[in-house]
C-alpha positions as CSV (number, residue, x, y, z in Angstrom):
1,X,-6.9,12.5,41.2
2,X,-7.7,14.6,38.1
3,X,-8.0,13.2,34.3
4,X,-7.6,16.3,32.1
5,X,-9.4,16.4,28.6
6,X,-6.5,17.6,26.4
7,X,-7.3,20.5,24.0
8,X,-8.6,19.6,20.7
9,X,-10.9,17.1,21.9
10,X,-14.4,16.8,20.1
11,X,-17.3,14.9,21.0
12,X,-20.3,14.4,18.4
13,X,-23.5,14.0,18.6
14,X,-25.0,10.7,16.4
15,X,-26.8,11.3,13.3
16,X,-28.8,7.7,13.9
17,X,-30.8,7.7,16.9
18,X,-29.6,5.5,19.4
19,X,-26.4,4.9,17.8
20,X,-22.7,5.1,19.5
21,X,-21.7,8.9,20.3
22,X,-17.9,10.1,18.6
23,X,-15.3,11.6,20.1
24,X,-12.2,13.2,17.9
25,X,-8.7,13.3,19.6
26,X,-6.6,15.8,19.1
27,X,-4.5,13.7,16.4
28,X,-8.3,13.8,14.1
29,X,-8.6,10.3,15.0
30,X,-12.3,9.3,15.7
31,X,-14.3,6.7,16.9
32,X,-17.5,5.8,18.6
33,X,-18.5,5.7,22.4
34,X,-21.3,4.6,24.2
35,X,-24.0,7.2,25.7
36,X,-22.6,6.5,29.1
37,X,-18.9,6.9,28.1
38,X,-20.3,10.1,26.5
39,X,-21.8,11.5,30.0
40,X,-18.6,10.8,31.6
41,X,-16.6,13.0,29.1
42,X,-18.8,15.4,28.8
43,X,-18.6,15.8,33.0
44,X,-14.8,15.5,32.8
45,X,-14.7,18.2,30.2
46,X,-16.5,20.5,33.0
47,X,-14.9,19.0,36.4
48,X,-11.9,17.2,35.6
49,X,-12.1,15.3,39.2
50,X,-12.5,11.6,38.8
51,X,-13.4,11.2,42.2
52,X,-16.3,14.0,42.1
53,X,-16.7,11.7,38.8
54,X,-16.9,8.6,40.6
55,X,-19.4,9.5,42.8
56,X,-21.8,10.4,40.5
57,X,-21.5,7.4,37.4
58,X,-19.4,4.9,39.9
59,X,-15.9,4.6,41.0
60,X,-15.3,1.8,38.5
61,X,-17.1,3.0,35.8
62,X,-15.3,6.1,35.9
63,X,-11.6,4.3,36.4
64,X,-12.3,1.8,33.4
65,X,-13.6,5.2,30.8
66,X,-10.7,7.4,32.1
67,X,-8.2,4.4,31.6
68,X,-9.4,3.6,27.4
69,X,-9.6,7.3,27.3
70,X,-6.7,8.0,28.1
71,X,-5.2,5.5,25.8
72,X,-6.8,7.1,23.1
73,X,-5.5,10.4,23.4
74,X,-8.5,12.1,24.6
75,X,-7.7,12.1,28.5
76,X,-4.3,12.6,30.2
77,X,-4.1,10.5,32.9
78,X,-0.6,9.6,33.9
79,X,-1.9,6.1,35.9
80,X,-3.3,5.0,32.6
81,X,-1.4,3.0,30.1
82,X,-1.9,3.4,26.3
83,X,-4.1,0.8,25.1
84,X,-6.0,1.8,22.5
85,X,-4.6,4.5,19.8
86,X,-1.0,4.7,18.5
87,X,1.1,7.5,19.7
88,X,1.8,9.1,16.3
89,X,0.8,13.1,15.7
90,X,-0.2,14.1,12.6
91,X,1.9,17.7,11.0
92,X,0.4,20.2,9.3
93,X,1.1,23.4,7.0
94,X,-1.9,24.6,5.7
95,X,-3.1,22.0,3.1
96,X,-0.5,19.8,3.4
97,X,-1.2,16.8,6.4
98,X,1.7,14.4,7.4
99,X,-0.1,11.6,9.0
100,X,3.1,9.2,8.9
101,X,6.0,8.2,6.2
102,X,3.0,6.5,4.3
103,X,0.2,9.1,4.4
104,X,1.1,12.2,3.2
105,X,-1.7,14.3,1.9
106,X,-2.4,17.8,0.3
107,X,-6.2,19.0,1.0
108,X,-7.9,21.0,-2.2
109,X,-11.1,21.0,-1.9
110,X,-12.4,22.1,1.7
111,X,-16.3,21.2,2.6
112,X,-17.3,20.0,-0.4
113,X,-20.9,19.0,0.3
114,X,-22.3,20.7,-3.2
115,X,-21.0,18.6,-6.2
116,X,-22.6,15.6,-3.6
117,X,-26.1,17.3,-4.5
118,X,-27.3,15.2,-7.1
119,X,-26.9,12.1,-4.9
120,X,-28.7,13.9,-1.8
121,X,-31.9,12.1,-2.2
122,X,-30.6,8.4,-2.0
123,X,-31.3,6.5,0.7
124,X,-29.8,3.3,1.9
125,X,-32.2,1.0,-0.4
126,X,-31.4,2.7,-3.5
127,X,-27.2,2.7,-2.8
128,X,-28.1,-1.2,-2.5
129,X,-29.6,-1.7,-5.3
130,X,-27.3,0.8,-7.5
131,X,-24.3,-1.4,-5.4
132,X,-26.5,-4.7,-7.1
133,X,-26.4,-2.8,-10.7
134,X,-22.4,-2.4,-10.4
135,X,-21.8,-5.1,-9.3
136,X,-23.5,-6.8,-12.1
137,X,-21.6,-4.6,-14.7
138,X,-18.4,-6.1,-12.6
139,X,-18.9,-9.4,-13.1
140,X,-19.5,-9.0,-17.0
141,X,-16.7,-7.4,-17.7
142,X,-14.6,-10.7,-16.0
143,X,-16.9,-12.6,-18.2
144,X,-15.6,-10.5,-20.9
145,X,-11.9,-11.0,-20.1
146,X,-12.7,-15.0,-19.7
147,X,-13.6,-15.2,-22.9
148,X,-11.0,-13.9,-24.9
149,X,-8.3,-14.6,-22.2
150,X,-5.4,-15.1,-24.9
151,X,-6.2,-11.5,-27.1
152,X,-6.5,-9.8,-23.3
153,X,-3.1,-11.6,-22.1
154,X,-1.1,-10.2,-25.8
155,X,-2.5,-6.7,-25.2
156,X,-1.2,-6.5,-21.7
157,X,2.3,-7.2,-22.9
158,X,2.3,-4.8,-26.3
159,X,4.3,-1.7,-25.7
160,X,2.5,1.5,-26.0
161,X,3.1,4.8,-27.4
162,X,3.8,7.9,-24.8
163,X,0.7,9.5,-25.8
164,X,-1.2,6.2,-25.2
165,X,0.6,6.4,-21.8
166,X,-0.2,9.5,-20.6
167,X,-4.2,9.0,-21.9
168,X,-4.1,6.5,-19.5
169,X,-2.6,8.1,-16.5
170,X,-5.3,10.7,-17.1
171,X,-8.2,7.8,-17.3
172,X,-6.6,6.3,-14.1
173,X,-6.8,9.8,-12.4
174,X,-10.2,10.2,-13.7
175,X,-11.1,6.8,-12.1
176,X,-9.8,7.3,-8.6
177,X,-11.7,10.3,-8.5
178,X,-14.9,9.3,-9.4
179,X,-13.9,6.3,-6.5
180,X,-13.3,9.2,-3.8
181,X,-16.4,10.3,-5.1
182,X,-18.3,7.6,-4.5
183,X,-17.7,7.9,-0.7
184,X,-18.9,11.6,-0.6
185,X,-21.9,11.3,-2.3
186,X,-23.3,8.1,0.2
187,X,-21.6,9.8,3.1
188,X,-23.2,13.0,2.3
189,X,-26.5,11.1,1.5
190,X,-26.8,9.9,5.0
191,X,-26.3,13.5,6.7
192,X,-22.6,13.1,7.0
193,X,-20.2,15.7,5.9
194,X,-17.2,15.3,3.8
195,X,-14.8,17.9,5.7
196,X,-11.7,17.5,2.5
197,X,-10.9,16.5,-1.1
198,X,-7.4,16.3,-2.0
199,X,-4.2,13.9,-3.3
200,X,-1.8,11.9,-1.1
201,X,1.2,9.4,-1.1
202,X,-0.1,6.3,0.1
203,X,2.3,3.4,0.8
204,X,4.6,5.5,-1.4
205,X,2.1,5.7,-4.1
206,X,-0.1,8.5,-5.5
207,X,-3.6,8.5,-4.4
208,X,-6.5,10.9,-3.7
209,X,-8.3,10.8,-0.7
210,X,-12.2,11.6,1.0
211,X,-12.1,12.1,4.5
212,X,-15.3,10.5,5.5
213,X,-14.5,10.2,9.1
214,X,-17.7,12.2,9.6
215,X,-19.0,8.6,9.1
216,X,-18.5,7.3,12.3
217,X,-21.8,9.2,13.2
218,X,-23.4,6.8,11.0
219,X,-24.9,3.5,12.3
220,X,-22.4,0.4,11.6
221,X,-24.5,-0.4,8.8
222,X,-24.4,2.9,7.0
223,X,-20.4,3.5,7.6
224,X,-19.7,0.0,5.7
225,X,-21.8,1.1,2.9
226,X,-19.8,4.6,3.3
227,X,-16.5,2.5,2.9
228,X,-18.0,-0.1,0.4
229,X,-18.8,2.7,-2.2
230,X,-15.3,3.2,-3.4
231,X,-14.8,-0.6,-3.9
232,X,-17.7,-1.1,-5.5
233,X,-17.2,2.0,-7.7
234,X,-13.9,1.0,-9.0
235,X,-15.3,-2.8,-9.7
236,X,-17.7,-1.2,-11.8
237,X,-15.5,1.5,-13.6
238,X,-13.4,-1.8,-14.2
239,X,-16.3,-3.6,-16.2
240,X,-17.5,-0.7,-18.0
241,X,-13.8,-0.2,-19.3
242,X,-13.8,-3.6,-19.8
243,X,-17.1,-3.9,-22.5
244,X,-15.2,-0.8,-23.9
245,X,-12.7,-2.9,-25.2
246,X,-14.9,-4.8,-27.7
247,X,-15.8,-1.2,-29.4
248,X,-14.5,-0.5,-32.7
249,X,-11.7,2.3,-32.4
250,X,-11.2,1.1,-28.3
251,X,-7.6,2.9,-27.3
252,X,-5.0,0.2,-27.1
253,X,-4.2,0.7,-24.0
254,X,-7.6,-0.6,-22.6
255,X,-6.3,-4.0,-21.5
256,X,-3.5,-2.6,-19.0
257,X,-6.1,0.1,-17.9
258,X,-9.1,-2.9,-16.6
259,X,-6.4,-5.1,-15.3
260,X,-5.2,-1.7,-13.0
261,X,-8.6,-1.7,-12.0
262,X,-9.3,-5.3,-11.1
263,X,-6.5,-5.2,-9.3
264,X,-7.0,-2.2,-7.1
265,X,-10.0,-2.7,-6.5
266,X,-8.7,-6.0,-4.8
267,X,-6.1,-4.5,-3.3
268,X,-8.1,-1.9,-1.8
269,X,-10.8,-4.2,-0.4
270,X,-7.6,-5.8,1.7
271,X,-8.9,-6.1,5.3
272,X,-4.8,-5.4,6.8
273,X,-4.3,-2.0,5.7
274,X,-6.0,1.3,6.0
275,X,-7.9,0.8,2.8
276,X,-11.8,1.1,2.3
277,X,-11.5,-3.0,3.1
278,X,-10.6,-2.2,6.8
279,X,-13.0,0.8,7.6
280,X,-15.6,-1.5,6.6
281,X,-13.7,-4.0,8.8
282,X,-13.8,-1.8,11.6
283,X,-17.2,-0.8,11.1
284,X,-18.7,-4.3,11.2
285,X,-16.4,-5.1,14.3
286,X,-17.8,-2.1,15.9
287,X,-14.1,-1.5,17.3
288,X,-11.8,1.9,16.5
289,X,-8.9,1.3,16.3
290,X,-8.6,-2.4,15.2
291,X,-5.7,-2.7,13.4
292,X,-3.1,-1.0,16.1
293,X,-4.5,-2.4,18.3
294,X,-4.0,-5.9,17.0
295,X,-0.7,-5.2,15.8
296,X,0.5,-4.2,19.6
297,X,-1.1,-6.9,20.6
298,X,1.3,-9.7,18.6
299,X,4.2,-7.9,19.9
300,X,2.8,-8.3,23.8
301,X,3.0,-12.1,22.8
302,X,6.2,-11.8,21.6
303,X,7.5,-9.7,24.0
304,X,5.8,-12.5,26.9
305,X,7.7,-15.4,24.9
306,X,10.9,-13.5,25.0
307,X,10.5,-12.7,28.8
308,X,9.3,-16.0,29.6
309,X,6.1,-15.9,30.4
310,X,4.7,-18.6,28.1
311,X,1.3,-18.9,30.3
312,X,0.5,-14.9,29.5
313,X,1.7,-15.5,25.6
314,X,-0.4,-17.9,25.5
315,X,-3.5,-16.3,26.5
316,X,-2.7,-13.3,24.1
317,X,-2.2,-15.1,21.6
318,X,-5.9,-14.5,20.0
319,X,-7.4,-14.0,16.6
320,X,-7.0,-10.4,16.9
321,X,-2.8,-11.0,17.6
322,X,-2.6,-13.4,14.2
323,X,-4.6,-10.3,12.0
324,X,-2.0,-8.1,13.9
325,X,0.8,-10.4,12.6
326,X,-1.0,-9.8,8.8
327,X,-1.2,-5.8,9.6
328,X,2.2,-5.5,10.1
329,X,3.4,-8.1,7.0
330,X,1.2,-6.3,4.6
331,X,3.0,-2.6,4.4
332,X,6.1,-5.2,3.7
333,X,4.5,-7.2,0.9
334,X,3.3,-3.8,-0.5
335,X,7.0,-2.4,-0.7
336,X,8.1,-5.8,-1.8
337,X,5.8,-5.4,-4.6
338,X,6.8,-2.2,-5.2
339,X,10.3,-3.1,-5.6
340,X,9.6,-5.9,-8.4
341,X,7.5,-3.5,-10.4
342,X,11.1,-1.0,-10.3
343,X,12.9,-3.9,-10.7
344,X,11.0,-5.3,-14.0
345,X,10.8,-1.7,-15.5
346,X,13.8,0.3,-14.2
347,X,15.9,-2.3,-12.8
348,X,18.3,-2.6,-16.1
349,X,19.2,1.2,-15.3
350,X,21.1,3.0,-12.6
351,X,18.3,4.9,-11.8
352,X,16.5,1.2,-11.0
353,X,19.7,0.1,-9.2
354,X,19.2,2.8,-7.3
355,X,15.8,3.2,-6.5
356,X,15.5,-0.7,-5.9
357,X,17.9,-0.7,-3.3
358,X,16.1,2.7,-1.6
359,X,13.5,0.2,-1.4
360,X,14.7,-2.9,0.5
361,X,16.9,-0.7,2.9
362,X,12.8,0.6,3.5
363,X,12.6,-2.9,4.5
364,X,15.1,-3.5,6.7
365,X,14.5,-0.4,8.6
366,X,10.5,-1.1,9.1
367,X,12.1,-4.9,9.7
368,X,14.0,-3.2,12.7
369,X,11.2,-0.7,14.1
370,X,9.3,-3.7,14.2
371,X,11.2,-5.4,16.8
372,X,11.9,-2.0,18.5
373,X,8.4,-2.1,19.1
374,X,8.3,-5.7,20.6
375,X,10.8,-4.3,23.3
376,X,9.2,-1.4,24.2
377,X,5.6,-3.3,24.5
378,X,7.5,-4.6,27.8
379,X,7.0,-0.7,29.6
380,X,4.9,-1.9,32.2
381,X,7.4,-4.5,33.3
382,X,10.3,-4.5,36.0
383,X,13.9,-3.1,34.9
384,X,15.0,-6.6,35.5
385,X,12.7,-7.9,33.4
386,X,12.9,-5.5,30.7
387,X,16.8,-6.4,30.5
388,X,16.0,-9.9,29.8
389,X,13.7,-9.4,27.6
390,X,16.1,-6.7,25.6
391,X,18.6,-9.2,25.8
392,X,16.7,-12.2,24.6
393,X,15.3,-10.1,21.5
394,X,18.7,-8.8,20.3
395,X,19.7,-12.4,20.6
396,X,16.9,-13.8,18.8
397,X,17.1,-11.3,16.0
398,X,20.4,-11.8,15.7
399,X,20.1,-15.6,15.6
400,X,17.2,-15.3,12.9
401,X,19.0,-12.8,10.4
402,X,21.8,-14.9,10.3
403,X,19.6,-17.6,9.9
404,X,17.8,-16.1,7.2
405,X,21.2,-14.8,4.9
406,X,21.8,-18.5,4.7
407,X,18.7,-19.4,2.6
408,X,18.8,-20.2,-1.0
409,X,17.1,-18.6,-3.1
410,X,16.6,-18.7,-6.9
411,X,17.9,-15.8,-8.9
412,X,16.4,-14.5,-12.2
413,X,18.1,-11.3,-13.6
414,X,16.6,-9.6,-16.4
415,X,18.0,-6.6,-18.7
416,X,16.8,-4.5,-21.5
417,X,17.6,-4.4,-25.6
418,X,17.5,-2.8,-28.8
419,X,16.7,-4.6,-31.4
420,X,19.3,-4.4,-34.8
421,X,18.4,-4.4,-38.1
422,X,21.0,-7.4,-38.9
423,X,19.3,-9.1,-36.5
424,X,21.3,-9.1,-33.2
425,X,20.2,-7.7,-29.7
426,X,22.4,-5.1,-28.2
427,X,22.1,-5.8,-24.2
428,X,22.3,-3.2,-21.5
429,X,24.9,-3.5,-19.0
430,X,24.9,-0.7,-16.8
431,X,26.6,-2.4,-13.8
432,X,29.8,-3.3,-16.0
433,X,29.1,-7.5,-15.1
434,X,29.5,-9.6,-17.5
435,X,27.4,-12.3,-19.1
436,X,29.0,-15.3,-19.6
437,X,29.6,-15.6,-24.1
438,X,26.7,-18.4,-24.9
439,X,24.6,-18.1,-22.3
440,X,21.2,-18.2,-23.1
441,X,18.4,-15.9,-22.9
442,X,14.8,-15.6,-23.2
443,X,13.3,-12.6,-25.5
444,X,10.4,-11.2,-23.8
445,X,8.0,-8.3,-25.0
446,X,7.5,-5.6,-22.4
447,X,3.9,-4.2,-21.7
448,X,2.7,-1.7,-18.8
449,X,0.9,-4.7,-17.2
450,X,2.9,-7.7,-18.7
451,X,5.0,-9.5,-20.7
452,X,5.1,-11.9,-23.9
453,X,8.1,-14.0,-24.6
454,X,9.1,-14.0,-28.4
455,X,12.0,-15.8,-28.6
456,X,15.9,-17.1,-27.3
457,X,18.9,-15.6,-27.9
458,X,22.5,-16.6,-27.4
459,X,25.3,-13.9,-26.0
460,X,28.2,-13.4,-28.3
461,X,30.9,-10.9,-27.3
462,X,32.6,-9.5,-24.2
463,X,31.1,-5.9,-22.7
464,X,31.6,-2.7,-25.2
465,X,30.7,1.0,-25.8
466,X,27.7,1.2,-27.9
467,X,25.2,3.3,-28.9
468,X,22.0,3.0,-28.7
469,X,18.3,4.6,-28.8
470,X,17.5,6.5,-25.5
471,X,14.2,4.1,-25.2
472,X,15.9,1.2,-24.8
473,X,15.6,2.4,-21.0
474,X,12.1,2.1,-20.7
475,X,11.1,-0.9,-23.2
476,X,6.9,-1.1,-22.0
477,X,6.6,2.6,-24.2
478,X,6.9,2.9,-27.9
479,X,9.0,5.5,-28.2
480,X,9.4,7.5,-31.7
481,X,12.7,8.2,-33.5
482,X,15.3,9.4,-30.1
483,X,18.7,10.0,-30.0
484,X,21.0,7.7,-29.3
485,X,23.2,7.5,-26.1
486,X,26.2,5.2,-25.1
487,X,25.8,2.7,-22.9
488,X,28.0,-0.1,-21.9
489,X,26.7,-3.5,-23.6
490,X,27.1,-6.8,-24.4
491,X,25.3,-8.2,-28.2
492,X,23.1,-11.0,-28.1
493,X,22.5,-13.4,-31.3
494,X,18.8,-14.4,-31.6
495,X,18.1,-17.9,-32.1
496,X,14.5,-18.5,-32.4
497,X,11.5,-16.1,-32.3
498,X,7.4,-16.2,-32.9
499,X,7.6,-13.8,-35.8
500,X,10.2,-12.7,-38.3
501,X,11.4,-10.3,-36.2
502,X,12.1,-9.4,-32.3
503,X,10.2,-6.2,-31.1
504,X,12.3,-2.8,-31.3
505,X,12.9,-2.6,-27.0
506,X,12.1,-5.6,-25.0
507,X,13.6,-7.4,-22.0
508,X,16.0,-10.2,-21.8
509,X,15.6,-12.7,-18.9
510,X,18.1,-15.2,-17.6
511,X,18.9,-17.7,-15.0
512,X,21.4,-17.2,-12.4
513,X,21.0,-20.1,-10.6
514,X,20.9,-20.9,-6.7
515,X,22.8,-18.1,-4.7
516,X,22.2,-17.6,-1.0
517,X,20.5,-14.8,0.5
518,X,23.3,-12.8,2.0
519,X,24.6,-12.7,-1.6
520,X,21.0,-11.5,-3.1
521,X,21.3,-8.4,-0.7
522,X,24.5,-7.6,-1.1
523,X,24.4,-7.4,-4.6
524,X,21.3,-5.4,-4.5
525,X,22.0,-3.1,-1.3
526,X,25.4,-2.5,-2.2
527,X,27.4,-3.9,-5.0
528,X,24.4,-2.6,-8.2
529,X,23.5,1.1,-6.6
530,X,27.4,2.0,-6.1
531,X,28.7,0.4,-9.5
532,X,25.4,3.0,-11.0
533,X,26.3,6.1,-8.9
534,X,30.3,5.3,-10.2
535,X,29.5,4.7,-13.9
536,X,27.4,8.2,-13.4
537,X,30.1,9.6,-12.0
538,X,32.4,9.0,-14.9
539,X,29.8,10.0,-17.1
C-alpha cells in the first residue's frame, strides 16, 4: 500500500530545541508533530511505501501517522478516514485569500519583518513584564470608568457629529493595527516570521489580520504569548484612551471609542472562535486543530443518538464535544448580535428591513448545514444505517422547528423621529403598519454605543406623507442642516421629558406584547423586507 504526500506539503524545522516539528498542508493550515511523526514523513516524502515504511519505524507506528496524516490533508491515503482537519480549500487571486464565507482577506504587506526591528531585541521576560505594565494601564482605565459610571453611561448615548464619526473610525483602524502589530513584533522577536499584513472580513466584519502561523515553531509557551499580544495590546490601547477622556479638550466621541475597545478585546479573548483567545487555547492544549475537531465530534454524538447507539454517544460525549457544541453556537450568537446592532440603527429603514432579514436567513441556512453535517458524520456507517439515521434527523428537525415557531416571545419594536419645533415627534413608518392612536412610547436618545431615554410620548394621528430631514435615518449622528425627504409617518405628542426639549433625531421604543415565534420570523423574513423593496419600488 502507498500513502502519497500531496503537493504543497511543508515540514519545518523548530525554532526551540526540542520542541514539536510543523508540517503545512496544502490548505496553509499548520500544526505541530512529534520528531518521530517527522521521520516518518520525511521517509514517505522519499518512498511513499508504507510497508518499506513499516519495516523500518513499525507497522503500527506507521498505520496510526499515515491514518492522522491523512486526516489532515498532508497524506492521501484512501483507507484513512478524516479525523483531524476540515475539508475546506482556501481560493486565491493574487492578494486576495478566500478561506471560507467568514474569512475573507486581502494581503498588503508581504514579509514584513523590518517595521518589527525595534522590538528585535525582546526576549520572553521583557514581553512579560511590558504584558504586567499594560495590563496595569488596563485595569485603571476600568477604575476610571467606575468612577464616573453615570457621565461615561450619558456620553455613550449622545449623538455625534459625522466628523466626530469618521475621527473615530480612523482611531479604531489605528487601534487594530497597532493590535496586529503587537503579534509581529513578539512573533518576530522569537525568530518567527510574519509571512503577511493585510485587511479581512471576519464573521462579516472588517478586520486586519497578522499571519503568525510561523508561530507554531515556537515552544507552547512562546506561541500563547504570540496570540496573547493582541489581547493584551488592545486592553491597554483601551485604558490609555480611557485616562484620555479626563484631558481638557478630549474628542467627544472618547466614551463610545473605550467601550469598542473593552469590548473587543473580550470578544477577541473568546476561547470558541478563531480569535487570538483560541490560538492561545490551542497552544496551551498542545492540540491543532481543536475547535473542528470538537465540533465533529458533537455531531458523532448526535449522529450515535439518532442511530441508536446510546452506549457509543455516550462515550463521545466528552468535554471536548460540549466546547464543540459552544464552537458551533458562537458564529450564531455573533450574527445574532449582528442583527440587533442593524436592527437598533437601521432597522426603522428599508435598508435595515432588508439587511436584517439577509441576516437571519444567514441563520437559518448555517442552522441547516449544521445538521447536514450531523448526517454526513454517519460516512463510516452501513447504507442501512445511514437511512435511519437520515430518517430520524429529518424527523427530529422537523419535530424541533415546529416545536420552536410555537414559543412566545416578547416583542419590542422601535422606530426613529424628528423632533418639531411645536413640540410633536414625527415617526417613521417605512413598512406602511400602523400604530395604534394613544399608544404609548418611550423617547430614547441614540448614541454609537448606547442609548438614554428622555421622555414618553403619546401617538396621535393615522399614517401620512411627511417630510422630513434626511438624518432622521440614522439618529446616533448629528447631522447639520439636510434636505428633507418624504417619508410615510405617523406624529407622536410628547408627554413628559428630562429637559425642555427632546433631542433633534432619536428613537422611539414600544411594546408589542407576547407574539409567538413563527410570527416574529415571518414578519421579519418576509412581511418588513418586501413591504421595503415595494414602497422603493413606488418610489
Amino acid at each position: 500500500m502507498s500513502a502519497v504526500v500531496l503537493p504543497g506539503v511543508r515540514l519545518l524545522q523548530p525554532l526551540d530545541e526540542g520542541e514539536r516539528w510543523v508540517v503545512e498542508n496544502p490548505a496553509g493550515e499548520r500544526f505541530g508533530v512529534s520528531p518521530d511523526v517527522a521521520s516518518i514523513l520525511v521517509y514517505l516524502q522519499r518512498v511513499p511505501d508504507i510497508s518499506a515504511a513499516g519495516g523500518r519505524f513499525g507497522e503500527d507506528n506507521v498505520r496510526n501517522v499515515v491514518t492522522m496524516l491523512s486526516g489532515c490533508q498532508v497524506l492521501r491515503d484512501d483507507n484513512a478516514a478524516p479525523i483531524c482537519a476540515s475539508n475546506k480549500r482556501r481560493h486565491e487571486w493574487g492578494r486576495l485569500r478566500v478561506n471560507s464565507l467568514f474569512s475573507i482577506q486581502v494581503t498588503i504587506l508581504k514579509n514584513p519583518s523590518r517595521i518589527f526591528a525595534p522590538f528585535a531585541n525582546f526576549d520572553f521576560r521583557k514581553w512579560m513584564i511590558a504584558a504586567a505594565a499594560a495590563l496595569a494601564i488596563a485595569f485603571a482605565g476600568l477604575i476610571g470608568i467606575a468612577a464616573d459610571g453615570a457621565s461615561f453611561v450619558q456620553d455613550l448615548a449622545a449623538p455625534q457629529s459625522i466628523s466626530s464619526y469618521f475621527e473615530m473610525l480612523l482611531m479604531m483602524v489605528f487601534v487594530i493595527s497597532l493590535h496586529e502589530y503587537a503579534h509581529g513584533a513578539v512573533l518576530n522577536s522569537f525568530g518567527g516570521q510574519v509571512s503577511r499584513i493585510g485587511v479581512m472580513l471576519l464573521y462579516l466584519a472588517p478586520a486586519c489580520f497578522c499571519d503568525v502561523s510561523d508561530g507554531w515553531r515556537l515552544s507552547s509557551k512562546k506561541r500563547m504569548a504570540v496570540a496573547a499580544a493582541g489581547i493584551i495590546s488592545t486592553f491597554m490601547l483601551a485604558g490609555v484612551c480611557s485616562l484620555l477622556r479626563y484631558l481638557p479638550g478630549a474628542p467627544s466621541f472618547m466614551a463610545s471609542l473605550v467601550a469598542s475597545l473593552y469590548v473587543g478585546a473580550v470578544i477577541n479573548a473568546i476561547p470558541t472562535v478563531k480569535f487570538d483567545g483560541y490560538i492561545a487555547l490551542m497552544a496551551w492544549r498542545e492540540q491543532p486543530f481543536l475547535r473542528s475537531n470538537a465540533m465533529r465530534q458533537w455531531k458523532i454524538v448526535v449522529s450515535d443518538l439518532l442511530s441508536g447507539n446510546l452506549a457509543e454517544a455516550f462515550r463521545n460525549a466528552t468535554r471536548t464535544a460540549a466546547y464543540g457544541v459552544l464552537c458551533s453556537l458562537t458564529p450564531l450568537v455573533f450574527v445574532y448580535s449582528l442583527f440587533a446592532v442593524c436592527d437598533a440603527t437601521l432597522g426603522s429603514s428599508g435598508i435595515g428591513a432588508i439587511a436584517n432579514a439577509l441576516l437571519l436567513w444567514l441563520m437559518l441556512a448555517m442552522v441547516i448545514h449544521g445538521w447536514v453535517q450531523i448526517i454526513r458524520s454517519s460516512a463510516n456507517s452501513t447504507d442501512r444505517v445511514r437511512g435511519r439515521l437520515s430518517t430520524r434527523a429529518i424527523v427530529c428537525s422537523v419535530v424541533v422547528f415546529l416545536v420552536t415557531l410555537l414559543f412566545p416571545v416578547h416583542v419590542t419594536s422601535a422606530t426613529s423621529y424628528a423632533s418639531e419645533s411645536n413640540g410633536t415627534l414625527t415617526l417613521l413608518s417605512p413598512y406602511g403598519e400602523e400604530l395604534p392612536i394613544g399608544e404609548t412610547l418611550i423617547i430614547q436618545q441614540q448614541g454609537l454605543m448606547g442609548t438614554r431615554i428622555v421622555g414618553t410620548a403619546r401617538v396621535e394621528g393615522s399614517t401620512h406623507a411627511a417630510l422630513v430631514p434626511a438624518g432622521i435615518y440614522s439618529p446616533a449622528i448629528a447631522w447639520p442642516q439636510m434636505t428633507d425627504i418624504e417619508v410615510r409617518a405617523q406624529d407622536a405628542a410628547v408627554d413628559a421629558a428630562e429637559g425642555a426639549t427632546v433631542p433633534a433625531f432619536g428613537r422611539v421604543v414600544w411594546d408589542d406584547g407576547q407574539s409567538s415565534l413563527a410570527e416574529w420570523l415571518y414578519r421579519q423574513l418576509v412581511l418588513r423586507p418586501f413591504k421595503a423593496l415595494a414602497m422603493t419600488f413606488q418610489h
